[in-house]
Each structure stands twice: as structure tokens, then as C-alpha cells.
SETIVEX-202557 format. One record per residue: residue number from 1; chain; x negated, y negated, z negated of N, C-alpha, C, O in turn. Coordinates in steps of 0.2 Angstrom, whole numbers, plus 5000, padded with zeros to 4 digits. Each point is the difference from the previous one (the first is absolute). Layout:
BEGIN
+-----+--------+------+------+------+------+------+------+------+------+------+------+------+------+
: num : cadena :  nc1 :  nc2 :  nc3 : cac1 : cac2 : cac3 :  cc1 :  cc2 :  cc3 :  oc1 :  oc2 :  oc3 :
+-----+--------+------+------+------+------+------+------+------+------+------+------+------+------+
: NUM :      A :    X :    Y :    Z :    X :    Y :    Z :    X :    Y :    Z :    X :    Y :    Z :
...
+-----+--------+------+------+------+------+------+------+------+------+------+------+------+------+
***
This chain:
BEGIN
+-----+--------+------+------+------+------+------+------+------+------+------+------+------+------+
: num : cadena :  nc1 :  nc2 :  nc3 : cac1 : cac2 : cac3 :  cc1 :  cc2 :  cc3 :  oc1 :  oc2 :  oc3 :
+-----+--------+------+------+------+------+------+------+------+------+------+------+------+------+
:   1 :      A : 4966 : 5118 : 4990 : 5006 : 5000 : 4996 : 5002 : 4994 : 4997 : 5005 : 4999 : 4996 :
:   2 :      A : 4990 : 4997 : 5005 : 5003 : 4993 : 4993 : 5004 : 4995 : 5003 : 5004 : 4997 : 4997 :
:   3 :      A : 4995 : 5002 : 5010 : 5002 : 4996 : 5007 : 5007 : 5002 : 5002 : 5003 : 4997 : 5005 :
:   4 :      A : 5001 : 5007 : 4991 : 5006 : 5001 : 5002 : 5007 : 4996 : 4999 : 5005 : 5002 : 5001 :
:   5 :      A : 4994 : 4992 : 4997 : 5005 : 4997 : 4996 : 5004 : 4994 : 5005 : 4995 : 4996 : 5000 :
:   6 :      A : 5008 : 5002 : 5002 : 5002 : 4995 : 5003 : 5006 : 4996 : 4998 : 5005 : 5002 : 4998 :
:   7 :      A : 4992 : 4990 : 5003 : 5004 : 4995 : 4998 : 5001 : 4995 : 5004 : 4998 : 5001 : 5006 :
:   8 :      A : 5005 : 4992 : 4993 : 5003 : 4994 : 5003 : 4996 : 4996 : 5000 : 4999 : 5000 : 4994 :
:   9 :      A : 4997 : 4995 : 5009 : 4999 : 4994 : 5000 : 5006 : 4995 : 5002 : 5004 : 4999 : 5005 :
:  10 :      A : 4995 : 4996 : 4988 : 5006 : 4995 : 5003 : 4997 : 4993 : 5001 : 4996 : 4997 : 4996 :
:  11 :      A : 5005 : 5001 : 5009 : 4997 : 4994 : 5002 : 5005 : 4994 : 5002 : 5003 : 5000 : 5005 :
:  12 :      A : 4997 : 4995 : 4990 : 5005 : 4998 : 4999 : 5000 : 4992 : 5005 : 4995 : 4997 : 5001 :
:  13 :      A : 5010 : 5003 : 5001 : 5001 : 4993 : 5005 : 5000 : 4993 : 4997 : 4996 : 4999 : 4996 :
:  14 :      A : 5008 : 4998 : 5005 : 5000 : 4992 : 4998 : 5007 : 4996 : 5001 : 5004 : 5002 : 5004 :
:  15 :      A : 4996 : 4995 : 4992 : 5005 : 4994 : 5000 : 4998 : 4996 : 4996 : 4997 : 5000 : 4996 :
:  16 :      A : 5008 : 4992 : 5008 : 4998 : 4995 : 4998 : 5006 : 4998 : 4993 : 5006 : 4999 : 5001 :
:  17 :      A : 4991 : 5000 : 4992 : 5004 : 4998 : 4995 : 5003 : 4993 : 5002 : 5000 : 4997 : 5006 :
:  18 :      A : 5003 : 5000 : 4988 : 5005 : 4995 : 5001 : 4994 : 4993 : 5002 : 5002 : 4996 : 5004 :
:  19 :      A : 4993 : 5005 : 4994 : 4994 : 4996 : 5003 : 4999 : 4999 : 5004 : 4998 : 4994 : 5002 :
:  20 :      A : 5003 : 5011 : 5002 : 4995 : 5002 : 5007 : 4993 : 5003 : 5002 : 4996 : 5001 : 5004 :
:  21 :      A : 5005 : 5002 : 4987 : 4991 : 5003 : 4999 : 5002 : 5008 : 5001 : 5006 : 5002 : 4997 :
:  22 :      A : 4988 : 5003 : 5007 : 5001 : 5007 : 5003 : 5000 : 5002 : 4993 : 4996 : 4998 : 4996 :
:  23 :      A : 5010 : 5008 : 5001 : 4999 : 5003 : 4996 : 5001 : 5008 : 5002 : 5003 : 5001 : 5005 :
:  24 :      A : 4993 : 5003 : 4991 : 5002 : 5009 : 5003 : 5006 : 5002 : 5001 : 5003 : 5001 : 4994 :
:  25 :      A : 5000 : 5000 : 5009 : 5007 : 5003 : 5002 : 4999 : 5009 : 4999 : 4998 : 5003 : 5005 :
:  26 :      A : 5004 : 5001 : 4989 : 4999 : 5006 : 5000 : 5007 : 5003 : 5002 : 4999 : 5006 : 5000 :
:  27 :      A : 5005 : 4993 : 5002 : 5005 : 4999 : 5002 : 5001 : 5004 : 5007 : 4995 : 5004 : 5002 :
:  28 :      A : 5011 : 4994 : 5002 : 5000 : 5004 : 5009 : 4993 : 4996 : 5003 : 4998 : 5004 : 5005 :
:  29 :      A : 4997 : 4990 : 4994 : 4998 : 4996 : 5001 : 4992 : 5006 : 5001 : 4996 : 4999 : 5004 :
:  30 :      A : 5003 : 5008 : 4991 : 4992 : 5000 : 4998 : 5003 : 5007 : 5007 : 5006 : 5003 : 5001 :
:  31 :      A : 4987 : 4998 : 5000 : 4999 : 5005 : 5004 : 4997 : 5006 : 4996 : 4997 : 5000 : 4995 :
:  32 :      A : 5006 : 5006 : 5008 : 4998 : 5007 : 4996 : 4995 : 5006 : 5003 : 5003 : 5004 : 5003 :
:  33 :      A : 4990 : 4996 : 4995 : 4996 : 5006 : 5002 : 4999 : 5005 : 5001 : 4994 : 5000 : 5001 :
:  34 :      A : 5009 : 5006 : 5000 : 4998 : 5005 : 4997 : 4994 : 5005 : 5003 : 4997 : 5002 : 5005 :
:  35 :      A : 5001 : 4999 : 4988 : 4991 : 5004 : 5001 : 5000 : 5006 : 4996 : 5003 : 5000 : 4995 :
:  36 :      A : 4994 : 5004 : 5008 : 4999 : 5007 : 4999 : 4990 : 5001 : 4998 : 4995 : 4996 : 5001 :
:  37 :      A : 5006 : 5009 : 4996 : 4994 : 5002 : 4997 : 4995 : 4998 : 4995 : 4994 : 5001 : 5000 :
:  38 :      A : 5010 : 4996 : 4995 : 4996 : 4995 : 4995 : 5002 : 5005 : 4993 : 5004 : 5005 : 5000 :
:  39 :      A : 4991 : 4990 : 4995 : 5001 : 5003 : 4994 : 5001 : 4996 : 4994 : 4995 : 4997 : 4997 :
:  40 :      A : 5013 : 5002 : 5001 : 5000 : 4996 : 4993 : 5000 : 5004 : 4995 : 5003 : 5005 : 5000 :
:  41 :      A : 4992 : 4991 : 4992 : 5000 : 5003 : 4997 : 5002 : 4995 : 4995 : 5002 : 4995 : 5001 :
:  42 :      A : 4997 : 5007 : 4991 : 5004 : 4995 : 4994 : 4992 : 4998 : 4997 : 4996 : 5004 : 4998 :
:  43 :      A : 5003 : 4990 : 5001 : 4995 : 5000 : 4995 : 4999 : 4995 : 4996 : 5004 : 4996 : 5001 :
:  44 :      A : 4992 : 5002 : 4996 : 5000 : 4995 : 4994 : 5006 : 5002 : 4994 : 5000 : 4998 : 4994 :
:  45 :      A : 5005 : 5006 : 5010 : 5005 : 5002 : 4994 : 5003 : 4994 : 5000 : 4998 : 4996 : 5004 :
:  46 :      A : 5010 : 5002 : 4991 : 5002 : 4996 : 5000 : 5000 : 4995 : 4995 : 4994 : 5000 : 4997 :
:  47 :      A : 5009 : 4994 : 5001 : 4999 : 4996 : 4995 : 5007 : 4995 : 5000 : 5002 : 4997 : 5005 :
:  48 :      A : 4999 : 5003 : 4990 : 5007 : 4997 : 5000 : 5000 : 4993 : 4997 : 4996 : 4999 : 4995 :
:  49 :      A : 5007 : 4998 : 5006 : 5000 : 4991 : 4997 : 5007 : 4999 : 4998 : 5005 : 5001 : 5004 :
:  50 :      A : 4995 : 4998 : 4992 : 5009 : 4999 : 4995 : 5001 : 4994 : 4996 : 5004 : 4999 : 4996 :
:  51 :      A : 4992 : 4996 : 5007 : 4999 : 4993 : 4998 : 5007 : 4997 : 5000 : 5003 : 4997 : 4995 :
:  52 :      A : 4999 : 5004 : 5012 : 5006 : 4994 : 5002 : 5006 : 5005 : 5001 : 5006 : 4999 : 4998 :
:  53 :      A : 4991 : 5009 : 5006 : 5005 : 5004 : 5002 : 4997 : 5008 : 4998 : 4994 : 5000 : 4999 :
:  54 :      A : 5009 : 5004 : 5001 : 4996 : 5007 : 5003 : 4997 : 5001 : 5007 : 5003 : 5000 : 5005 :
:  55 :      A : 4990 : 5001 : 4995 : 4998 : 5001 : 5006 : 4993 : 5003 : 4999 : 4996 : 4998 : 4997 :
:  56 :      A : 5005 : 5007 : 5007 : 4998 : 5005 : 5003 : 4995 : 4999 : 5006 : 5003 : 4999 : 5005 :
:  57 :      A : 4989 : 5001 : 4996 : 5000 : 4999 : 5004 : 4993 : 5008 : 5002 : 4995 : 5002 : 4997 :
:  58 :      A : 5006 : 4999 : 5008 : 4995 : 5008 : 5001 : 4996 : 4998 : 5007 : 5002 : 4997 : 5005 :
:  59 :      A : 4991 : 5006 : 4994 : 4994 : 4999 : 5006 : 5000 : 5006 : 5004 : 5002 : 5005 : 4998 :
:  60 :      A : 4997 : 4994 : 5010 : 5000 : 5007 : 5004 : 4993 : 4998 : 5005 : 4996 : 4995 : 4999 :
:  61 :      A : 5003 : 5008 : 5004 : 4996 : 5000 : 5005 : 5000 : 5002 : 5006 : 5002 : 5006 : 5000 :
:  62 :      A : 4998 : 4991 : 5006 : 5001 : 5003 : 5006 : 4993 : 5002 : 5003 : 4996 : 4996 : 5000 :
:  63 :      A : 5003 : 5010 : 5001 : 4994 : 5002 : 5006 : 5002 : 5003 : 5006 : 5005 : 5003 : 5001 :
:  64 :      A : 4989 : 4996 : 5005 : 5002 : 5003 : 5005 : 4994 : 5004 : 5001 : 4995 : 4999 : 4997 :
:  65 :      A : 5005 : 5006 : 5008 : 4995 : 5005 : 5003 : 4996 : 4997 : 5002 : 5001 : 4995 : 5003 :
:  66 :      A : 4993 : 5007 : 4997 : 4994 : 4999 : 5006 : 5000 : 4998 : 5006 : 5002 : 5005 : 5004 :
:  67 :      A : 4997 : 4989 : 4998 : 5001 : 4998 : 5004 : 5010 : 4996 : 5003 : 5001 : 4997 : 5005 :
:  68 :      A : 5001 : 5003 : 4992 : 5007 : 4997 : 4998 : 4999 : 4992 : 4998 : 4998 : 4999 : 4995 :
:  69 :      A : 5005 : 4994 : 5011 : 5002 : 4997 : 4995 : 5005 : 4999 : 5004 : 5002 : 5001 : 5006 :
:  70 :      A : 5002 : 4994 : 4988 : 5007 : 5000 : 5001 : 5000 : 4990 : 4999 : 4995 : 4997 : 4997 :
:  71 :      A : 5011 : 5001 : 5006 : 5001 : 4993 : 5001 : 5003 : 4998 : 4994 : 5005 : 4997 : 5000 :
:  72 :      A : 4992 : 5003 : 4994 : 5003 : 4998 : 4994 : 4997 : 4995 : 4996 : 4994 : 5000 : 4997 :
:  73 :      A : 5011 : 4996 : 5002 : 4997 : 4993 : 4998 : 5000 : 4997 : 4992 : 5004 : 5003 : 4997 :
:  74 :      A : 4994 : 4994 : 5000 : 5002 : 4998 : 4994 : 5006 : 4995 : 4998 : 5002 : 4997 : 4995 :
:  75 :      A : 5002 : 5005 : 5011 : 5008 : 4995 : 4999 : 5004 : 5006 : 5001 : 5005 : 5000 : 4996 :
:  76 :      A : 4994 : 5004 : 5006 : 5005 : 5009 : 5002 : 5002 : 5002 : 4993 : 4996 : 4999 : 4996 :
:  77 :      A : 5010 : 5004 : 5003 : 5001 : 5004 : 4996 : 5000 : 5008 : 5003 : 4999 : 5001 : 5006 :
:  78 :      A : 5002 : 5003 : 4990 : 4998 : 5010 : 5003 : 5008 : 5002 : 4997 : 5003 : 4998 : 4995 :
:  79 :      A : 4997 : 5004 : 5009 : 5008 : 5005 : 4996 : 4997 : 5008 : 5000 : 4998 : 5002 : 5005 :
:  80 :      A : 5001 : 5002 : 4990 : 4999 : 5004 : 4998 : 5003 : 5004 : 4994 : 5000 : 4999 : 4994 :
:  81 :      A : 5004 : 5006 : 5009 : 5002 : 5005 : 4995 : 5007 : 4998 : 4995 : 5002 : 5003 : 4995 :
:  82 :      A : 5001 : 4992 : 5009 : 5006 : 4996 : 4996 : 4998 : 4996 : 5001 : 5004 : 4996 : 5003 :
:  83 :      A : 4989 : 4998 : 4994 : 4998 : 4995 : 4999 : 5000 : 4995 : 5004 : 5002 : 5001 : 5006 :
:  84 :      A : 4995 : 4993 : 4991 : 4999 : 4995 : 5003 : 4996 : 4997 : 4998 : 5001 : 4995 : 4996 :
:  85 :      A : 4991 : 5005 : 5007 : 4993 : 4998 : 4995 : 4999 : 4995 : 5003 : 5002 : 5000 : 5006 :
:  86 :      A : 4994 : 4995 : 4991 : 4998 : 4994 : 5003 : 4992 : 5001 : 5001 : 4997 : 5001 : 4995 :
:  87 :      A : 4998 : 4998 : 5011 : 4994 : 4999 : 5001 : 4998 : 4995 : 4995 : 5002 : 4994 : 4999 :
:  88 :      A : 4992 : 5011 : 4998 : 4999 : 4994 : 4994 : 4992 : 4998 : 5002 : 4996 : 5005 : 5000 :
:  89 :      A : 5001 : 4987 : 5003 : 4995 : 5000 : 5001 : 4998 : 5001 : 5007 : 5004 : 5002 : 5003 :
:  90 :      A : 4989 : 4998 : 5001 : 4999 : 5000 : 5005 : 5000 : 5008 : 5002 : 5000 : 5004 : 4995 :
:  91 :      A : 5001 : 4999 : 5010 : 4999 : 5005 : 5002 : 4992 : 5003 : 5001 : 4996 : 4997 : 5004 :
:  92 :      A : 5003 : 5008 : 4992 : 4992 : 5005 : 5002 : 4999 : 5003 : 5007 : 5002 : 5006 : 5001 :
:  93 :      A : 4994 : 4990 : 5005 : 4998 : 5007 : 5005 : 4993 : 5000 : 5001 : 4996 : 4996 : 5002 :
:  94 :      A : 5003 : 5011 : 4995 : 4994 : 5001 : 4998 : 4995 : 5001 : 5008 : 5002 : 5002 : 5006 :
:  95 :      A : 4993 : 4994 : 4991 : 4995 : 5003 : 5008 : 5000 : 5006 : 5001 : 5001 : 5005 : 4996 :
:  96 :      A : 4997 : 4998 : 5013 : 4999 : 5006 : 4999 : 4992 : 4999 : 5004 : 4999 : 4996 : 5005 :
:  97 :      A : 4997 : 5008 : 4992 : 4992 : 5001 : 5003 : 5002 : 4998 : 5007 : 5006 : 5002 : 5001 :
:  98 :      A : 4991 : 4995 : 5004 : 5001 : 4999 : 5007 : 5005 : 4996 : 5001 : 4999 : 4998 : 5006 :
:  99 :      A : 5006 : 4998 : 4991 : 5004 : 4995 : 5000 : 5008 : 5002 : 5002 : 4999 : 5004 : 5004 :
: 100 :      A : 5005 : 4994 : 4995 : 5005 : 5002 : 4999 : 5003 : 5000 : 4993 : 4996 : 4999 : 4996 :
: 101 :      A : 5011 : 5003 : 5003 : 5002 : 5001 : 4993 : 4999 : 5007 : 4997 : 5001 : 5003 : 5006 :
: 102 :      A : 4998 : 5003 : 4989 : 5000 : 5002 : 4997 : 5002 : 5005 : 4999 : 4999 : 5006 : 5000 :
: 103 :      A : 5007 : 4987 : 4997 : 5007 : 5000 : 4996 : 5001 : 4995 : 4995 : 4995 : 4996 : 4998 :
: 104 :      A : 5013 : 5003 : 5000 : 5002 : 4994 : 4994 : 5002 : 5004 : 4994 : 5001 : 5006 : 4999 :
: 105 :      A : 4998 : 4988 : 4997 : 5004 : 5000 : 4994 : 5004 : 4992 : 4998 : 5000 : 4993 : 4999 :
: 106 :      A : 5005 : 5012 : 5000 : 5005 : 4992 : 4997 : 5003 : 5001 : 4993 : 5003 : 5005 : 4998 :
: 107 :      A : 4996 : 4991 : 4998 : 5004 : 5000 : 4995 : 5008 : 4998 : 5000 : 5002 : 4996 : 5004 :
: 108 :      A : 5003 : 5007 : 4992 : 5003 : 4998 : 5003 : 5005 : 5000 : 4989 : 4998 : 5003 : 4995 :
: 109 :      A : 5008 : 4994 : 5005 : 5003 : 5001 : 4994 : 5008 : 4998 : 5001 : 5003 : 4997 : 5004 :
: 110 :      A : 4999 : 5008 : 4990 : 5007 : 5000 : 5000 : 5002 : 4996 : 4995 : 4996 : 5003 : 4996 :
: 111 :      A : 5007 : 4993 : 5001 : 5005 : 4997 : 4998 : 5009 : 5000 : 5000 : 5004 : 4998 : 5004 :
: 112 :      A : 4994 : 5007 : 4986 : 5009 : 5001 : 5002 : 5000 : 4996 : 4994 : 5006 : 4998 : 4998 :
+-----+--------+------+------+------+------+------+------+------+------+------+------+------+------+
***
């Protein structure tokens, strides 16, 4: 019952700035995933920084079921539930006894 949630992996393309150096193109440019059977949750709560601007920024967590991994990178953002979370840090794929994955976790965070 906790595997029921599905969202977007977005994987984003490239383009060359006025340089010539690759930047992320999130744009028509990024490719879109969609994956079935994971589970986001909210955690760490949120924390707000009002230094320069108001902002808002809140923790989620992506898992998957046993034996589930998913092609998700530390450059992807997740579209879930309205949002648009950015993969924070390396992706978790736990071993599983006998080798294989497990299952993952990613963190993942929203900034409004």
C-alpha cells in the first residue's frame, strides 16, 4: 500500500550558452519519465530563509519497493503532486543480500 504514488522524472537536455559551454536546458530540450510505484514523503520539515527574499524551502523523500530501481540521477528533477523537486545529492541504491538493488532513496527538495 505505500508504492502507490506516481511521478515524473525530468531529465534535462543541453544547450550551448552564448560561450559555447553545455548548460541544462529544462525547457522542450529535458526529457520526461514517468514512473509508477514509488513513495514520496515530506521530511526534515521546512525552513525558511528571509535574508534577501522570502523563501520557503521543504524536504521530501523518494522510495521505491523492493527490488525497484529507477534511472534517477543527481541532475533530474521529480515532478510530484503539483511540484517540481530537485534531486538533492547522490541517489541511495541499497544492496540487496545476493547482489542486485534492493531499493532507492533520493532526496529530493522544493523551493518556493
Amino acid at each position: 500500500m505505500l508504492y502507490l504514488q506516481s511521478a515524473v522524472i525530468i531529465r534535462p537536455g543541453t544547450t550551448p550558452d552564448e560561450y559555447g559551454n553545455e548548460r541544462p536546458d529544462w525547457g522542450a530540450g529535458a526529457t520526461r519519465i514517468p514512473v509508477d510505484g514509488v513513495n514520496v514523503q515530506p521530511v526534515n520539515g521546512s525552513t525558511e530563509d528571509t535574508d534577501d527574499r522570502q523563501l520557503t524551502v521543504t524536504g521530501w523523500r523518494l522510495y521505491t519497493s523492493r527490488g525497484v530501481d529507477l534511472d534517477l540521477r543527481e541532475t533530474d528533477r521529480v515532478e510530484f503532486d503539483g511540484m517540481v523537486l530537485q534531486v538533492i545529492g547522490k541517489v541511495a541504491r541499497w544492496p540487496a543480500p545476493g547482489g542486485g538493488v534492493h531499493h532507492i532513496e533520493a532526496d529530493l527538495q522544493e523551493v518556493d
